[in-house]
RODO-867252 format. One record per residue: residue number from 1; x, y, z of N, C-alpha, C, CB in turn. Coordinates in steps of 0.1 Angstrom, whole numbers, plus 5000, padded with zeros to 4 digits. Atoms other than C-alpha are relative to their C-alpha. Glycine has a CB too. Layout:
N
@resi:NUM	n_east:X	n_north:Y	n_up:Z	ca_east:X	ca_north:Y	ca_up:Z	c_east:X	c_north:Y	c_up:Z	cb_east:X	cb_north:Y	cb_up:Z
...
REM end
This chain:
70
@resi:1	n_east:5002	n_north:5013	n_up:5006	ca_east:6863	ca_north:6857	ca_up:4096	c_east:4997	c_north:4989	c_up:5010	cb_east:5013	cb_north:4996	cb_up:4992
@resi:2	n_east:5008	n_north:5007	n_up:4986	ca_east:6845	ca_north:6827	ca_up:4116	c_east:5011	c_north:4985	c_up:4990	cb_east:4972	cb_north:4999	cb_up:5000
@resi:3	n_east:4998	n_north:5009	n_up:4999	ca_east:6863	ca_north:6796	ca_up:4115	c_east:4990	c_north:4986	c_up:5003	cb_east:5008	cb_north:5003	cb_up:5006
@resi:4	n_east:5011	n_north:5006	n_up:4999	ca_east:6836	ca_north:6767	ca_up:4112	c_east:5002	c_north:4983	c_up:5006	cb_east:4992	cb_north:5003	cb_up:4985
@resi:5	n_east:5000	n_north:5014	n_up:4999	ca_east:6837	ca_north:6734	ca_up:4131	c_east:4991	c_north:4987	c_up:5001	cb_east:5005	cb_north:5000	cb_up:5009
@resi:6	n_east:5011	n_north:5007	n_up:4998	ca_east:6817	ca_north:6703	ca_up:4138	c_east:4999	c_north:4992	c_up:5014	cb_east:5000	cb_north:4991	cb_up:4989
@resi:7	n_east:4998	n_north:5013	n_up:4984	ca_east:6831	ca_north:6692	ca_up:4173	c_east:5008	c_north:5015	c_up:5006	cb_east:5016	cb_north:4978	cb_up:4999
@resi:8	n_east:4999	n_north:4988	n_up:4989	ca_east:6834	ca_north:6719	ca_up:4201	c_east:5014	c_north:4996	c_up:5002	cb_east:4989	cb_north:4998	cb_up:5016
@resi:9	n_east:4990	n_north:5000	n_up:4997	ca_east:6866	ca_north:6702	ca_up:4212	c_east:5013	c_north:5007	c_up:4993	cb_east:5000	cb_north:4991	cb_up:5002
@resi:10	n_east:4996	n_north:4999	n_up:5009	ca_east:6881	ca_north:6709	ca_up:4179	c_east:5000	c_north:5018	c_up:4996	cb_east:4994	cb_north:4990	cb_up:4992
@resi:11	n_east:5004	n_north:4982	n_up:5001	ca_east:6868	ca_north:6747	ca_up:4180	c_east:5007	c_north:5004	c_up:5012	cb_east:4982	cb_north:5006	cb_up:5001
@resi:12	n_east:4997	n_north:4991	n_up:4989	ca_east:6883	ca_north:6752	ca_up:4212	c_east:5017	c_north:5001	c_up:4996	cb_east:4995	cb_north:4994	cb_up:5017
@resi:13	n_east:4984	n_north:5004	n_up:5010	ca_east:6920	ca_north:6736	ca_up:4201	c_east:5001	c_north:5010	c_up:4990	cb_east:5001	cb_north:4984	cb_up:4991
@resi:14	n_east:4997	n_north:4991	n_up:5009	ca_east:6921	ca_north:6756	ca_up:4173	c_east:5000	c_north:5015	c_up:5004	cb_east:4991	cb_north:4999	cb_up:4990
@resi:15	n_east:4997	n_north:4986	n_up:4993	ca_east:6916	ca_north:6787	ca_up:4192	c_east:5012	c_north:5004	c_up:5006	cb_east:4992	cb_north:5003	cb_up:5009
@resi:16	n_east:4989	n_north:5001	n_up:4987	ca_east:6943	ca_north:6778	ca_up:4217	c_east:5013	c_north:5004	c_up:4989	cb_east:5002	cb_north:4980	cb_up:5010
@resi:17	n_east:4985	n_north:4998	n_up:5009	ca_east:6968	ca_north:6772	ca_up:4187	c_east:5001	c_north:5015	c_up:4991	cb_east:5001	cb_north:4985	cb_up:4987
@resi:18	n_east:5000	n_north:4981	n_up:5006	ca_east:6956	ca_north:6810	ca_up:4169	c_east:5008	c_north:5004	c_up:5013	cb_east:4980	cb_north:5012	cb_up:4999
@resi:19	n_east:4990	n_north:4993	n_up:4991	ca_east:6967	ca_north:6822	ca_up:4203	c_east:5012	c_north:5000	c_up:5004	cb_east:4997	cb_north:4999	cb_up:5007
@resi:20	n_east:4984	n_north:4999	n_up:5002	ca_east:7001	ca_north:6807	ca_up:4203	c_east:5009	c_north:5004	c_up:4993	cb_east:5004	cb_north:4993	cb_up:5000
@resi:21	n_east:4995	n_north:4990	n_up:5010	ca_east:7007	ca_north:6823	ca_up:4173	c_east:4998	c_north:5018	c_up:5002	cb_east:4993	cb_north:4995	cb_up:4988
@resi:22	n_east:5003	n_north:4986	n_up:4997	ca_east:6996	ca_north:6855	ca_up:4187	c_east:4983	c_north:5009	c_up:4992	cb_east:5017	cb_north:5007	cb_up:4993
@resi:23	n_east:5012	n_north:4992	n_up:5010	ca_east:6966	ca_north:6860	ca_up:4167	c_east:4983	c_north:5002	c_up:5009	cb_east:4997	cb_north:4987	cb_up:4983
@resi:24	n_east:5011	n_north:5002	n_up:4988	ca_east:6939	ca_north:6875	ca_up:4190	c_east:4984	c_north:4991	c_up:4993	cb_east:4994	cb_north:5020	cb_up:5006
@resi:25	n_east:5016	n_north:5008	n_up:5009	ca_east:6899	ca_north:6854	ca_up:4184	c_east:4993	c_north:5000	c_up:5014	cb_east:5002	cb_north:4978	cb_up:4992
@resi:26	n_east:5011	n_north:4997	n_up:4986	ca_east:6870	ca_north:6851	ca_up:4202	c_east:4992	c_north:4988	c_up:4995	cb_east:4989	cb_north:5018	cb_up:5003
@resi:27	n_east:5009	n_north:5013	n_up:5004	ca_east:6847	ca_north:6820	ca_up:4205	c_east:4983	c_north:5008	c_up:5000	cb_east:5003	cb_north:4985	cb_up:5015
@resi:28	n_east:5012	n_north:4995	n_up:4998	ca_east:6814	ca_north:6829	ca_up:4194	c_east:4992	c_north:4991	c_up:4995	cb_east:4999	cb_north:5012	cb_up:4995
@resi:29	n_east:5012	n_north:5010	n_up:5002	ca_east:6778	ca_north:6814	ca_up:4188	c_east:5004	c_north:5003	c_up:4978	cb_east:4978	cb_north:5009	cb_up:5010
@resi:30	n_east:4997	n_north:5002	n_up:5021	ca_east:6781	ca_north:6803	ca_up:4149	c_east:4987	c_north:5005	c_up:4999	cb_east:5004	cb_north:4980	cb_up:4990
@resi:31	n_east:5012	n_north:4995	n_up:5002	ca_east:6753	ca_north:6821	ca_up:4133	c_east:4991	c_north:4990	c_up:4995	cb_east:5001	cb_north:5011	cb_up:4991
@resi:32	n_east:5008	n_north:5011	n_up:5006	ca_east:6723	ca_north:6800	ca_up:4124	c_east:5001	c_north:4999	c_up:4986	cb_east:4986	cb_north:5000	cb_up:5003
@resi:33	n_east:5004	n_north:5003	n_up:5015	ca_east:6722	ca_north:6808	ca_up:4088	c_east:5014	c_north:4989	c_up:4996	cb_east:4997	cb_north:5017	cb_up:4990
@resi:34	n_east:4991	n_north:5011	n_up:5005	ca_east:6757	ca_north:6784	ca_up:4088	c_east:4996	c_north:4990	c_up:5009	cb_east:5017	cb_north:5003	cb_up:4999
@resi:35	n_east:5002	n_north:5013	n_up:4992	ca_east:6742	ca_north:6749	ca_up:4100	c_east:5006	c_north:4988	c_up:4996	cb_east:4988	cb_north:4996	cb_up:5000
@resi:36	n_east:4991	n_north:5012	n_up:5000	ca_east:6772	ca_north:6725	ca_up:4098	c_east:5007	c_north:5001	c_up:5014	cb_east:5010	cb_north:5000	cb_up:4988
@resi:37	n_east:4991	n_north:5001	n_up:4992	ca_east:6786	ca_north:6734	ca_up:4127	c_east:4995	c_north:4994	c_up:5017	cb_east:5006	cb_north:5014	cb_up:4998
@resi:38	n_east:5009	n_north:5006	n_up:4986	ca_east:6784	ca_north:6724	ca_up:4166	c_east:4994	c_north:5010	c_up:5010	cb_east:5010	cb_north:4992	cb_up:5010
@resi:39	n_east:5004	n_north:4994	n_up:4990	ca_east:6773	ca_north:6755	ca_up:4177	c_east:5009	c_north:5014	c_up:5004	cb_east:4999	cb_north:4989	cb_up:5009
@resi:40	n_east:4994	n_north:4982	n_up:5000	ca_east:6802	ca_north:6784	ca_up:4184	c_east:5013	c_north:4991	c_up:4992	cb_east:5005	cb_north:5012	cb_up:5020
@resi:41	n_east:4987	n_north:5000	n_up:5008	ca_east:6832	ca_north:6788	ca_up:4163	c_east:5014	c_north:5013	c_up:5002	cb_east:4993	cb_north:5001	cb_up:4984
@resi:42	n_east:4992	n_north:4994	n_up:5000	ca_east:6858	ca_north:6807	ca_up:4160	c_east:5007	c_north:5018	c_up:4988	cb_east:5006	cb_north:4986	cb_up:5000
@resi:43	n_east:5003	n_north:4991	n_up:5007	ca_east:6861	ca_north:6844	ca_up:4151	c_east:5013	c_north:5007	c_up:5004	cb_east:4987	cb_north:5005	cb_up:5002
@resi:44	n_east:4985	n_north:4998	n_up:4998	ca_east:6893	ca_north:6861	ca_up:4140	c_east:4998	c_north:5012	c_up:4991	cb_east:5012	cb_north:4987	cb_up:4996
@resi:45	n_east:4999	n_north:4991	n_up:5017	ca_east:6903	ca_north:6890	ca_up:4116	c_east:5009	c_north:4992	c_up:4990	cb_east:5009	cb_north:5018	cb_up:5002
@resi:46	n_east:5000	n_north:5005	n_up:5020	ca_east:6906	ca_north:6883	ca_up:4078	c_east:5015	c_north:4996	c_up:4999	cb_east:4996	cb_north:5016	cb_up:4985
@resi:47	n_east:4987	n_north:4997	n_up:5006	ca_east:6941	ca_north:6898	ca_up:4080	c_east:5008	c_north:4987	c_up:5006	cb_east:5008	cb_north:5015	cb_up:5003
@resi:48	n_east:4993	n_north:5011	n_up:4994	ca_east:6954	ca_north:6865	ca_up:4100	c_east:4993	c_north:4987	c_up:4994	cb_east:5000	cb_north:5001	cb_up:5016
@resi:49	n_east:5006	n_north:5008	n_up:5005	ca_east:6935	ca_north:6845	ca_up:4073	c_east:5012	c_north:4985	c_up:4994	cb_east:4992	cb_north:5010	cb_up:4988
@resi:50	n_east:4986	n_north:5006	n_up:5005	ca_east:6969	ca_north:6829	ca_up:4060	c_east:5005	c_north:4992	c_up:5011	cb_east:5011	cb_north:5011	cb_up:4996
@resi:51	n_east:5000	n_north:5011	n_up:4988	ca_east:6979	ca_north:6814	ca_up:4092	c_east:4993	c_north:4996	c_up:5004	cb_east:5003	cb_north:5001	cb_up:5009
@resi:52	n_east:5011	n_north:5009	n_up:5002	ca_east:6948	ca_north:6800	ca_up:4097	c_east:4997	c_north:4986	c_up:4992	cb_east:4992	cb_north:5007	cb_up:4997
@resi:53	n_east:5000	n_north:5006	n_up:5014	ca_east:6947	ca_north:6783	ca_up:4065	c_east:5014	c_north:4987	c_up:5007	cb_east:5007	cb_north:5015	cb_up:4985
@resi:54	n_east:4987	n_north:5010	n_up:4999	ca_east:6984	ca_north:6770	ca_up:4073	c_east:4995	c_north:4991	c_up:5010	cb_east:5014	cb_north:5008	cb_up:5004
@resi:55	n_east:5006	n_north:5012	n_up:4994	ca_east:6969	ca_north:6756	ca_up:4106	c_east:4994	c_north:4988	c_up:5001	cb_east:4995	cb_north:5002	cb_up:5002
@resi:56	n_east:5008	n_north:5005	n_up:5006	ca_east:6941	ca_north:6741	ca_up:4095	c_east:5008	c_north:4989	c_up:4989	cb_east:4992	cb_north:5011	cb_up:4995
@resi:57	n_east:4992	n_north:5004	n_up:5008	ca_east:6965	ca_north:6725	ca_up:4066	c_east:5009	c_north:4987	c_up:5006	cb_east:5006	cb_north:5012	cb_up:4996
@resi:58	n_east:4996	n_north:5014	n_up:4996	ca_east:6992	ca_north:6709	ca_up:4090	c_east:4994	c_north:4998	c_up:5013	cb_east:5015	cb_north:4998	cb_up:5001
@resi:59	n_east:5006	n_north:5012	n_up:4993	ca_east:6968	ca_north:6696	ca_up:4118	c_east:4992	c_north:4992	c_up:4997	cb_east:4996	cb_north:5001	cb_up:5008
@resi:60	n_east:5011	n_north:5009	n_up:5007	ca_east:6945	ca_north:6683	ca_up:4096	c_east:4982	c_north:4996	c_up:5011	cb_east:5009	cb_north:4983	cb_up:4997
@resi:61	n_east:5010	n_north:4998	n_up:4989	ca_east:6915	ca_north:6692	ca_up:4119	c_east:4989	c_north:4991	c_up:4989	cb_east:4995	cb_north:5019	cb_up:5005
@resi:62	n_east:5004	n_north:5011	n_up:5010	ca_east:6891	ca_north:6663	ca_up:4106	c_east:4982	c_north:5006	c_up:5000	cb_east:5002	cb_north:4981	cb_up:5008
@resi:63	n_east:5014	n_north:4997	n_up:4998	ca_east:6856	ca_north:6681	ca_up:4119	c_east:4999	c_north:5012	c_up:4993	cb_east:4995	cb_north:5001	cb_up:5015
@resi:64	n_east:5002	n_north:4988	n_up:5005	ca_east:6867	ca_north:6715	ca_up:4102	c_east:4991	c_north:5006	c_up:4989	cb_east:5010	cb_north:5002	cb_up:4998
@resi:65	n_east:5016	n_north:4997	n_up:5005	ca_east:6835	ca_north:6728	ca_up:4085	c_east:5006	c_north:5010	c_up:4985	cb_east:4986	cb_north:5012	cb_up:5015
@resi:66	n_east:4996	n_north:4991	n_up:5009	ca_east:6852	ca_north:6758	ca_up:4065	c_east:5003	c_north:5013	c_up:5007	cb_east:4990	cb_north:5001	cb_up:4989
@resi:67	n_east:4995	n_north:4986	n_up:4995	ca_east:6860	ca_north:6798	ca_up:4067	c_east:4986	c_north:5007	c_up:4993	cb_east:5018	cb_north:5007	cb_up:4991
@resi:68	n_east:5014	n_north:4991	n_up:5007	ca_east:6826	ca_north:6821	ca_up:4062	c_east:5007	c_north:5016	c_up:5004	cb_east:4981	cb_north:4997	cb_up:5010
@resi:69	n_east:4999	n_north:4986	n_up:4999	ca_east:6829	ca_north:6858	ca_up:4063	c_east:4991	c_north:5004	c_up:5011	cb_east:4996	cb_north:5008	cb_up:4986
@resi:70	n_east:5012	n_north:4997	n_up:4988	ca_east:6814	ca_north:6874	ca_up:4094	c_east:4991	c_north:5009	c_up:5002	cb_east:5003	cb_north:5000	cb_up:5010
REM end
């Protein structure tokens, strides 16, 4: 699952905080066919879709684009 942002800083933070939760990710080039984003996003498995969500939820990431399937 790609986590989709609009501000690099905001893609990288969000990675940092998956990792404090333990959830491995990898920063990758966001595919062209999704063009909202700034360029790489954030790529995770599905099954840690739920804590993501919660994330997302209480920091209120303001550039956050959406969740695509990868």
């Amino acid at each position: 699952m790609l986590a989709v942002f609009r501000s690099k800083t905001e893609t990288l933070n969000f990675a940092s905080i998956l990792r404090s939760y333990r959830v491995p990710c990898t920063i990758v080039n966001t595919p062209r066919s999704i063009n909202v984003s700034c360029g790489i996003s954030v790529l995770f498995d599905n099954k840690n879709e739920q804590i993501a969500k919660n994330i997302i939820s209480r920091r209120g990431f303001s550039t956050f684009a959406g969740f695509y399937e990868a």
